[in-house]
C-alpha positions as a Markdown table, in Angstrom:
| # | Residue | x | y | z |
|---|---|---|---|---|
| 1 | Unk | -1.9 | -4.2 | -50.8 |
| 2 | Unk | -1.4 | -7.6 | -51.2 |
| 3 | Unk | -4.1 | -9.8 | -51.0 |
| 4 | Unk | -4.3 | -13.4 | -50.2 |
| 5 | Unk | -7.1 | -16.5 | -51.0 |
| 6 | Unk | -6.9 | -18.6 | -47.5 |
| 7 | Unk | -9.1 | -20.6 | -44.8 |
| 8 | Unk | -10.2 | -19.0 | -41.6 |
| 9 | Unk | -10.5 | -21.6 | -39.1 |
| 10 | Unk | -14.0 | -21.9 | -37.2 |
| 11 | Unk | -15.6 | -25.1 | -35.0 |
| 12 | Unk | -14.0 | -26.9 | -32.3 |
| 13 | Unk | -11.4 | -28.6 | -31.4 |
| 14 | Unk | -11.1 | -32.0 | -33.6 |
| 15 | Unk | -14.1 | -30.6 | -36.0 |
| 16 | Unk | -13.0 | -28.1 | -37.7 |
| 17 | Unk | -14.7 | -26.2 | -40.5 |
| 18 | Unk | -13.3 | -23.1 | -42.8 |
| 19 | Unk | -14.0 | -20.1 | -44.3 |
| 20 | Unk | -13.0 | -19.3 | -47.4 |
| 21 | Unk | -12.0 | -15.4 | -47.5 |
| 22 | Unk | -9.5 | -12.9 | -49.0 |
| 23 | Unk | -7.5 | -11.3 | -47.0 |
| 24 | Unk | -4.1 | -9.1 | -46.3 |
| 25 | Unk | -1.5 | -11.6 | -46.5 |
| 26 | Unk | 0.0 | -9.4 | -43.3 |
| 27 | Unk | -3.5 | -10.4 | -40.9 |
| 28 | Unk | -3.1 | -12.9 | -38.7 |
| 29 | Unk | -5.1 | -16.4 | -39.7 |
| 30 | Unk | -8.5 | -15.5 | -37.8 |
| 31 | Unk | -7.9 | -11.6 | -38.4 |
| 32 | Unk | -9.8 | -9.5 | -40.5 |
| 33 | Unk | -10.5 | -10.4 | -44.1 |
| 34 | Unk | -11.9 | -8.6 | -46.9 |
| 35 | Unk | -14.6 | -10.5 | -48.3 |
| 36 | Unk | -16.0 | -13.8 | -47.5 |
| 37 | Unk | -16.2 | -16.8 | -50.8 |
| 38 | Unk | -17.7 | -19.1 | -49.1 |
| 39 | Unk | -16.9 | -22.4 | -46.8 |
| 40 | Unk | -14.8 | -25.5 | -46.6 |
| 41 | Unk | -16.2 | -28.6 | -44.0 |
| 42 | Unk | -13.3 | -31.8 | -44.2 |
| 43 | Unk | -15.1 | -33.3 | -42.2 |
| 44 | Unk | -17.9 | -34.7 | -44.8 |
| 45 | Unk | -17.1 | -37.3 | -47.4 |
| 46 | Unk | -16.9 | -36.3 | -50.2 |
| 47 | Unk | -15.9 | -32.9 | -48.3 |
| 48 | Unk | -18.4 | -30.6 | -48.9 |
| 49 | Unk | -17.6 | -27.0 | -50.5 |
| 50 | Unk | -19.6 | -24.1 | -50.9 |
| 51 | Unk | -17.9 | -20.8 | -53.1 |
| 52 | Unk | -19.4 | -17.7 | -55.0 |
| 53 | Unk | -18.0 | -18.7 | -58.1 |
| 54 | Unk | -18.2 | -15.7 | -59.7 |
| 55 | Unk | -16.8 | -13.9 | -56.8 |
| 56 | Unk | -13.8 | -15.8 | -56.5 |
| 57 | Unk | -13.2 | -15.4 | -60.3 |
| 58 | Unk | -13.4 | -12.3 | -60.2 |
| 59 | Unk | -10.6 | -11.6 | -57.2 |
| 60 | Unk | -8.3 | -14.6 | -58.9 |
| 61 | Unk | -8.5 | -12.2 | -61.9 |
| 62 | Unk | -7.7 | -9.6 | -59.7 |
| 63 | Unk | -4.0 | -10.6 | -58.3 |
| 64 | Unk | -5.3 | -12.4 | -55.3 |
| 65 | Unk | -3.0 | -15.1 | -54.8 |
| 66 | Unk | -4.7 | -18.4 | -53.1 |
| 67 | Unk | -2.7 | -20.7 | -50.7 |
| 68 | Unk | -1.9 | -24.0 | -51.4 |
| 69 | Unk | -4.7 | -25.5 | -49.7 |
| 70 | Unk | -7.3 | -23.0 | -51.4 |
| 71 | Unk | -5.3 | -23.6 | -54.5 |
| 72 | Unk | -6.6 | -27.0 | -54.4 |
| 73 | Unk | -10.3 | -26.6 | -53.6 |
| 74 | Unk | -10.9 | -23.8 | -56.3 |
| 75 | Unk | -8.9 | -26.4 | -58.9 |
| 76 | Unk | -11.7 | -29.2 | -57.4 |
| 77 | Unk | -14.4 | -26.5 | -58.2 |
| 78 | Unk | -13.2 | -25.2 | -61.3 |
| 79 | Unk | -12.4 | -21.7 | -60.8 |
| 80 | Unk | -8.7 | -22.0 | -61.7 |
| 81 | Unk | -9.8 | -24.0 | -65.1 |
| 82 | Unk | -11.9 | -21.3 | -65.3 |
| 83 | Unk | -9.2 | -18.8 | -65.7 |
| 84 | Unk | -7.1 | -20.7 | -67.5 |
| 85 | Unk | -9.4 | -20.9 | -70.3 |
| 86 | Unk | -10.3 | -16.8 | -70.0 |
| 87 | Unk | -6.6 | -16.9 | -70.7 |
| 88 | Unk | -6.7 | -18.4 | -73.7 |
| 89 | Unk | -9.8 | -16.9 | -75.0 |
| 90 | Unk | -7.3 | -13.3 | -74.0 |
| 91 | Unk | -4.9 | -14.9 | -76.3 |
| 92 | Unk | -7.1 | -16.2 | -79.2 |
| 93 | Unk | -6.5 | -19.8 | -79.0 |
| 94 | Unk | -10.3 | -20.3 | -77.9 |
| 95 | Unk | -13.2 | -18.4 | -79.4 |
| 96 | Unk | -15.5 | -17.8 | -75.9 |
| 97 | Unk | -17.6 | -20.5 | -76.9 |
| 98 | Unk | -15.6 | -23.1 | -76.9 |
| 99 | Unk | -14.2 | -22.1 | -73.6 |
| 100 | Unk | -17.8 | -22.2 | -72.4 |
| 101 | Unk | -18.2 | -25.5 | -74.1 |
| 102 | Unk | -15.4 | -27.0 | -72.6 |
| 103 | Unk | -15.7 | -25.9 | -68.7 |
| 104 | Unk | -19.7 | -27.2 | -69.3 |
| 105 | Unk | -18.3 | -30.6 | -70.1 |
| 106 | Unk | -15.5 | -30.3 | -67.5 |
| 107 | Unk | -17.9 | -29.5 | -64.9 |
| 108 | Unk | -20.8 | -31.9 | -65.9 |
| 109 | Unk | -17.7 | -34.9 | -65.5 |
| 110 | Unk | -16.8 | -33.8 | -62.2 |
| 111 | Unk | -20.5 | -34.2 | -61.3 |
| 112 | Unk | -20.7 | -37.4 | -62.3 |
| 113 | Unk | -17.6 | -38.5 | -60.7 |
| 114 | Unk | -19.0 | -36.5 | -57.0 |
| 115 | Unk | -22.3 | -38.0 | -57.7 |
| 116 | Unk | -20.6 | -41.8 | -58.3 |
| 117 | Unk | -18.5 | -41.4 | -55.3 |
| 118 | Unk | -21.4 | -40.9 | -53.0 |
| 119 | Unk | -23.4 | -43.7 | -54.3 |
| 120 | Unk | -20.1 | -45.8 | -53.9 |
| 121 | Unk | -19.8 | -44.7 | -50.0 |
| 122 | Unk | -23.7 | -44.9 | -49.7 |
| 123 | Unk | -23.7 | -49.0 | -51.0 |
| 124 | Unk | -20.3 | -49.6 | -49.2 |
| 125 | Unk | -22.2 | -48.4 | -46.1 |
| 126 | Unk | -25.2 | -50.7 | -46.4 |
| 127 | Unk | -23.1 | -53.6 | -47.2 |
| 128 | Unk | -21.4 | -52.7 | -44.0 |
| 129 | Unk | -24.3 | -52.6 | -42.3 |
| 130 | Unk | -26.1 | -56.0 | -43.8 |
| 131 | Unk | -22.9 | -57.4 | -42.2 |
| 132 | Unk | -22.8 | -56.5 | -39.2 |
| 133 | Unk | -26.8 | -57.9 | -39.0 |
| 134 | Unk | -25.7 | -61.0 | -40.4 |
| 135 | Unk | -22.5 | -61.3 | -37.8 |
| 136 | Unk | -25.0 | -60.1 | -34.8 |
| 137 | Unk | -27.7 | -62.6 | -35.6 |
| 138 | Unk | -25.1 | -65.4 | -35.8 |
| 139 | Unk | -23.7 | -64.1 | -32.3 |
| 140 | Unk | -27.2 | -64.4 | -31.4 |
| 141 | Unk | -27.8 | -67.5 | -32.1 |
| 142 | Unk | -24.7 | -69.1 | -31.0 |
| 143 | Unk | -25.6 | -67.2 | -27.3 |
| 144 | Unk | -29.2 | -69.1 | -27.6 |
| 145 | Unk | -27.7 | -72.4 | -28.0 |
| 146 | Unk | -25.1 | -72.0 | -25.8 |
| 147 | Unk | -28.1 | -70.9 | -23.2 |
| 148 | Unk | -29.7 | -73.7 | -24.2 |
| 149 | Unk | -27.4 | -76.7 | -23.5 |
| 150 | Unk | -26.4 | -75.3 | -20.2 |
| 151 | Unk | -30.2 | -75.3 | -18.8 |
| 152 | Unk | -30.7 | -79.1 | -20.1 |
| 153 | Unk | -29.7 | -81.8 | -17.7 |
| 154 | Unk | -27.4 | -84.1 | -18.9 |
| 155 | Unk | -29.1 | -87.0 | -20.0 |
| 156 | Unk | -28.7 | -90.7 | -18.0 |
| 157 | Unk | -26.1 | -92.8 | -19.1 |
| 158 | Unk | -27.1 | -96.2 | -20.4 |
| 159 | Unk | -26.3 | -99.0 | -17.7 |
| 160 | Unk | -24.6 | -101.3 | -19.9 |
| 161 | Unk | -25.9 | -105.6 | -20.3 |
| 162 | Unk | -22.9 | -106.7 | -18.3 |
| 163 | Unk | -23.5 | -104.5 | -14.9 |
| 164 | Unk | -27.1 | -105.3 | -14.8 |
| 165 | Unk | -26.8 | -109.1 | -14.6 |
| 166 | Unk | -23.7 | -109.2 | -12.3 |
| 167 | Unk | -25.0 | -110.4 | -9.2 |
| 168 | Unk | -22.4 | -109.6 | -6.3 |
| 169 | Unk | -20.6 | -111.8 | -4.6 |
| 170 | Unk | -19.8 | -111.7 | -1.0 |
């Protein structure tokens, strides 16, 4: 039986949210699955992704061929660097330390490249929002004066030298 790493699709209609399962590459999309790896939400930012690891490994080892799309999220998490390097260790290019060593200093990179991104997205949004204070309290102010001039009277215009000593003449 052939067997298949792919997302089952779950939430509602413009939110959707994934499973992550193995299935028979002859089920239908929502259809029965054999195991459950964990979850995929797009819909975060940075998207969020939740896998047992050791799980997936293990069926990747197996045969289990991911799609595209899953293809992409176990590279983001490591799992197919993972095997690459058991590969090598297989092969006796690595000793299993240094395949250790270097996934540990993969992974601790990608952390710090997640972890930078959100702080990137978290101070773009405050500067976002200490704009849009600054713009509103402007348009407030603007609307005060504006307020303000219309409820004033208009102030009397100066009769000038000439019309006041004018005397008229009939």
């Amino acid at each position: 039986m052939a067997t298949k790493i792919r997302l089952q699709r779950h939430g509602k209609k413009g939110k959707a949210f994934y499973y992550i399962v193995v299935a028979d590459e002859r089920a239908p999309r929502d259809g029965r699955f054999i195991e459950r790896l964990g979850s995929y939400n797009p819909n975060t930012n940075p998207a969020t992704i939740n896998i047992n690891f050791d799980k997936t490994l293990e069926w990747v080892n197996t045969g289990a061929q991911p799609t595209d799309t899953c293809r992409a999220i176990l590279a983001y998490k490591g799992v197919m660097y993972k095997k690459h390097l058991q590969g090598g260790v297989k092969k006796g290019a690595l000793t299993a330390e240094q395949a250790d060593a270097k996934f540990a200093a993969w992974a601790e990179q990608k952390e710090n490249k997640i972890s930078g991104k959100k702080t990137d997205l978290g101070s773009a949004k405050d500067e976002a929002r200490k704009a849009a204070l600054t713009a509103e309290a402007k348009k407030n102010a603007d609307r005060a004066a504006a307020i303000v001039a219309k409820n004033t009277p208009p102030a009397p215009e100066p009769v000038a030298a000439d019309e006041a000593t004018e005397t008229p003449t009939e």
